[in-house]
LUMSEVEX-978081 format. One record per residue (C-alpha): x, y, z; residue in three letters. Coordinates in steps of 0.5 Angstrom, whole numbers, plus 500, padded with zeros to 3 digits. Layout:
REM residues N
XYZALA ...
This chain:
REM residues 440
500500500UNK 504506498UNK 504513500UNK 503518494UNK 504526495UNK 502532490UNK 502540491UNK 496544490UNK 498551486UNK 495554492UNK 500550498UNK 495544499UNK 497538499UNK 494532498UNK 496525501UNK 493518500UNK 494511501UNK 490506496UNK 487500500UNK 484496493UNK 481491497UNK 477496501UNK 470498499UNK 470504503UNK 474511503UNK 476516509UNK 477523507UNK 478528510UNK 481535511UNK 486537516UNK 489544518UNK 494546522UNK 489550526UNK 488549534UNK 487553540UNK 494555541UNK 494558534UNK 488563537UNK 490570541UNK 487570548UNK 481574546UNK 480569541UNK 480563546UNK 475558543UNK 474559537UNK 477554533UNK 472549535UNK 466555535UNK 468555527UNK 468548527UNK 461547529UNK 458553524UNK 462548519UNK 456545519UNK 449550520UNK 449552513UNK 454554506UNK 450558500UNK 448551497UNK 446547503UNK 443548509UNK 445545515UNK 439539514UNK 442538507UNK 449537509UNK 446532514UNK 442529508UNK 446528503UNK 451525507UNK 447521510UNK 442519504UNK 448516501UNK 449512507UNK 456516509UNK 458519516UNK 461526516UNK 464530523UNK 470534525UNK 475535531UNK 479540534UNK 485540538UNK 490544540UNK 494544534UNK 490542528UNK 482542527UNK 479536522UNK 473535518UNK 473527516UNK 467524512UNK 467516510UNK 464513504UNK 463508499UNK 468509494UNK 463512489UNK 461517493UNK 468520493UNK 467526489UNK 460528494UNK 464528500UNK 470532497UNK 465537495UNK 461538502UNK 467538506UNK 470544501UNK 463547501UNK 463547509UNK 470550509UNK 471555505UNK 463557504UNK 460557510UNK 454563511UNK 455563519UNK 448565520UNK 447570526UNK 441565528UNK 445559528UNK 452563531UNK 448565537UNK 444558537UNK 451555537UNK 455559542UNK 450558548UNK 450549546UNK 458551547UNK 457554554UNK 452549555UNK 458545554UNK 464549558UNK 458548563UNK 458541564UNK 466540564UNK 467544570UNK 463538573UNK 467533570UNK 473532575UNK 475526571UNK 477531565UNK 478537569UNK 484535572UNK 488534565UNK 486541563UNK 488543570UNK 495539567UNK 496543561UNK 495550564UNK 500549570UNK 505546565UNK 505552560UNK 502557565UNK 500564561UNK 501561554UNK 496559548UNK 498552549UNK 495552555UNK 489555554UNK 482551553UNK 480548547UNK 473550548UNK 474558550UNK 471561556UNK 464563556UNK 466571556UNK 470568549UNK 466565546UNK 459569547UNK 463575544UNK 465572537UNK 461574532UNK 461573524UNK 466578523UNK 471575528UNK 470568524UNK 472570518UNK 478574520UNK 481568525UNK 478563518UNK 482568513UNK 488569517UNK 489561519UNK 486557513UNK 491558508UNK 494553503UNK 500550506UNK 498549513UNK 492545510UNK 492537508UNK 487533505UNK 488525506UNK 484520504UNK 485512505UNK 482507502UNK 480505495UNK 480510490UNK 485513485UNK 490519487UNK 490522481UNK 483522481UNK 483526488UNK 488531485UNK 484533480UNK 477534484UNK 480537490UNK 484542485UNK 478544482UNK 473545489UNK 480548492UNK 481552487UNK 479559490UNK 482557497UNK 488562500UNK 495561499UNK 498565504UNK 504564508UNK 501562515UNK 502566521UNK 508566526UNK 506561533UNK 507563539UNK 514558541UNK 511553547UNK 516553553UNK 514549558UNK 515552566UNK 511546570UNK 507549576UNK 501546580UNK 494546579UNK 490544585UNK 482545588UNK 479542593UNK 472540593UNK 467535596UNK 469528593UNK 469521593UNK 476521591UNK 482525589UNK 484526581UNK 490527581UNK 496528575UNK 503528576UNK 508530570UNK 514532567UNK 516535560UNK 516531555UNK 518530547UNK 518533543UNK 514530535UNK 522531532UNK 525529538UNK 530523538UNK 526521545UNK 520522541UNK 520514541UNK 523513548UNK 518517550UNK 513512548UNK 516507550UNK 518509556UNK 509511558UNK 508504556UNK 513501560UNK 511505566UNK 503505566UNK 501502559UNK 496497562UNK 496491567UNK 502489566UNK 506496566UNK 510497573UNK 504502576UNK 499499576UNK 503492578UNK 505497585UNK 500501585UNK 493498584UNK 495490585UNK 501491591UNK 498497594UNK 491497592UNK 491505593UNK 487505586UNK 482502582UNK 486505576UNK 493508574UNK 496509566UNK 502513564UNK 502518558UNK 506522553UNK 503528549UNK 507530544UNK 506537540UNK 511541535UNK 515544541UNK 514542547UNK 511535550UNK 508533556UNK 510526560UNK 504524566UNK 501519570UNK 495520572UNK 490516577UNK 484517582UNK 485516590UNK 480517596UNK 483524600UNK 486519605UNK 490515600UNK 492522596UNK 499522599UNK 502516600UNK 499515592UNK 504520590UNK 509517595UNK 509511592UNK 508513584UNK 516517585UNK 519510588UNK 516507583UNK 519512578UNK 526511582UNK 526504582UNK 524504574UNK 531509572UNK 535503576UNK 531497574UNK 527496567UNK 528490565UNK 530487557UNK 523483557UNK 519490560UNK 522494553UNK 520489549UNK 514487551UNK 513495550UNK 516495543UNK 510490542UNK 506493545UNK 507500540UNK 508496533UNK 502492534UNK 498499536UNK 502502529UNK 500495524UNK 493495527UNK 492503525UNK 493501517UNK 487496518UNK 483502519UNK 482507513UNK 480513517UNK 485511522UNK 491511517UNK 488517513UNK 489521520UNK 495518521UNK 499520514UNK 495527515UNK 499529521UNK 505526520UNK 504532513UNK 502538518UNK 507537523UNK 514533519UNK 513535512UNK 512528509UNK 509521510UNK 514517514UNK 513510512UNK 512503515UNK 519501515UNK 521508518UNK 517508525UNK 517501525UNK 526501526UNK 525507531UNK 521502535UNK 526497535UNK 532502536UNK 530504543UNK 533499549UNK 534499555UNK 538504557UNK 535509554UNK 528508557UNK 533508564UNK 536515561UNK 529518559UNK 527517566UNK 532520569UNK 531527565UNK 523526567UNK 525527574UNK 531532574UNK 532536569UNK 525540568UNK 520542574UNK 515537576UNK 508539574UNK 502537579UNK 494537578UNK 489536583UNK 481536584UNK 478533589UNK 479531597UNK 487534598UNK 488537603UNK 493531604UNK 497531598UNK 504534599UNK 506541596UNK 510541589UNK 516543592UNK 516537597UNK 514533590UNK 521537587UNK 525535593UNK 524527593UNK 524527586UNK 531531585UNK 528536581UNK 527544580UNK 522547582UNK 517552577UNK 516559577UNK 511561582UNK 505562576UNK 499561578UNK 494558572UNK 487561571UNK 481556571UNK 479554564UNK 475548560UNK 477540559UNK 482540553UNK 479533550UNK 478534542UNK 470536541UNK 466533535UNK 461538532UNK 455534532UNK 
């Protein structure tokens, strides 16, 4: 299955990968255009825009959107995150040519009704609403904030209820003609269709799409810090991390690895310690999340107040202890672990189309197979003990909590028995969840 790659006059780039075998294609367009692309004042709107996509262009309305994918027994929805924005449909392979053109109708000839917008800005409080009462989610926006403090990245996907009620057609439209631009758009698609087939009809339906150089990005520098709030309770949610890889990094990998082989499933050396030894929680996984500039390595798990400290306690003895003692057969199950994840991702074409896209955003070319498979297997032991070692010295730890905490130990406490330094005394505002948000 090969990777083909064509250029648009206008900077879009093109990328599929033909699945023959399949009777169905995954389609989508993806641009480089998230919650950190935002200025403060235009904090969530991205996924605003998103949404609106959907409530209507000159040639349909938001009932004939629906319809028309659906009549063809299609599905057609959209994602934003904190560095890219999606719109993705999946069809029979006949109906290619539809759902280009509804997913370029929606982009670029949206009409951003004034009954639909303010309709839409109060489902998206609605929703901003309902993450607060969320802890489980809450504590990974709270995580991202104290590790980036004051910064685009470590703003909310959703905005704030004062951002988002202030948006209007105006606003939509210069953060559309300003973020939209050709070479920060890719359009991917797997499964049974003919590249140069999709070459020509995206050329003809992008034909009007702006090719601009895209503006400059606020560089993501990660501080750490703490984010903590107590509330009333049955338990304590809790994440502890580090600075993290970034995509280009060479610890990328080991990062992964590293995540797998701390907290990647029962077997992993948290929950074994913690959940099975211990029995100090029902649930505790490793993390990495890799950005452009910057990542974020975190452990996350939940415990009653009276547990907090010692949970914390034991995730760094664990922590130590994996520096020292990860073993061959831990790296190599782990190196299993992700091949199998990667393999199994080309047996999905919606899931190998968002693959190929993201690697064209944000390494400037498809990496093959191969490739990603020998990264895998290079890393060994000593580079996970190593990555570990750098987890917990080199950068500020960063702490979020909600819940019963009155006994969780201060970020410097933390610092000190990691070997670490500690952060720059910020204090993050209260935001939203950072999960990507459908449209419909």
């Amino acid at each position: 299955m090969v990777v083909e790659v064509s250029k648009l006059n206008n900077g879009i780039t093109i990328v599929s990968q033909s699945m023959p075998h399949l009777a169905s294609t995954a389609l989508g367009v993806w641009v480089a255009a998230g919650s950190r692309t935002e200025t403060t004042a235009e904090s969530g709107i991205s996924h605003l825009l998103e949404h609106m996509a959907f409530k209507g262009t000159r040639r349909r309305s938001a009932t004939a959107i629906a319809e028309e994918i659906e009549n063809v027994g299609g599905e057609l929805n959209a994602a934003t995150s904190i560095e890219s924005t999606s719109y993705y449909a999946r069809v029979l392979a006949g109906d290619l040519p539809l759902a280009l053109d509804i997913l370029s109708d929606i982009i670029q000839d949206s009409v951003f009704d004034p009954t639909e917008l303010v309709r839409e800005k109060h489902v998206i409080t609605q929703e901003i609403g309902a993450s607060l009462d969320t802890p489980e989610d809450l504590v990974f926006d709270f995580f991202q904030e104290a590790a980036f403090p004051e910064q685009p990245i470590g703003r909310p996907i959703l905005g704030s209820v004062e951002t988002v009620t202030g948006f209007d057609n105006a606003a939509l439209r210069h953060y559309l003609a300003r973020q939209y631009v050709g070479p920060r758009t890719v359009i991917s698609a797997a499964g049974k269709m003919d590249h140069a087939e999709l070459v020509r009809m995206a050329s003809e339906r992008f034909e009007g799409y702006a090719h601009a150089a895209p503006p400059p990005e606020a560089v993501a520098v990660y501080r750490g810090g703490e984010r903590r709030e107590e509330r009333d309770l049955m338990e304590a949610q809790i994440v502890l991390g580090f600075k993290g890889a970034t995509y280009h990094s060479s610890d990328f990998m080991t990062a992964q690895i590293a995540a797998s082989v701390l907290g990647g499933g029962m077997s992993s050396r948290l929950f074994q310690e913690i959940r099975e030894r211990r029995g100090l929680c029902y649930s505790v996984y490793a993390f990495h999340w890799a950005y452009s500039d910057d990542g974020l390595f975190g452990i996350h798990a939940a415990t009653g107040g009276d547990d907090a400290a010692t949970l914390v306690d034991a995730t760094i003895e664990e922590l130590k202890r994996a520096a020292e003692t990860i073993s061959e057969a831990e790296v190599a199950r782990a190196r299993a672990q992700l091949r199998a994840g990667l393999l199994m991702t080309l047996e999905s074409p919606a899931a190998r189309a968002g693959q190929i896209a993201r690697h064209i955003l944000f390494h400037g070319r498809a990496i093959p197979l191969d490739e990603m498979v020998r990264e895998i297997n290079r890393v060994g032991v000593q580079d996970v003990r190593n990555f570990i070692v750098r987890l917990m010295t080199q950068a500020p730890p960063t702490l979020s909590a909600i819940g019963p905490i009155k006994g969780l130990p201060g970020l410097d406490v933390i610092a000190g028995k990691l070997g670490a330094p500690m952060p720059p005394l910020i204090q993050a505002p209260l935001h939203q969840p950072r999960k990507a948000r459908r449209a419909r």
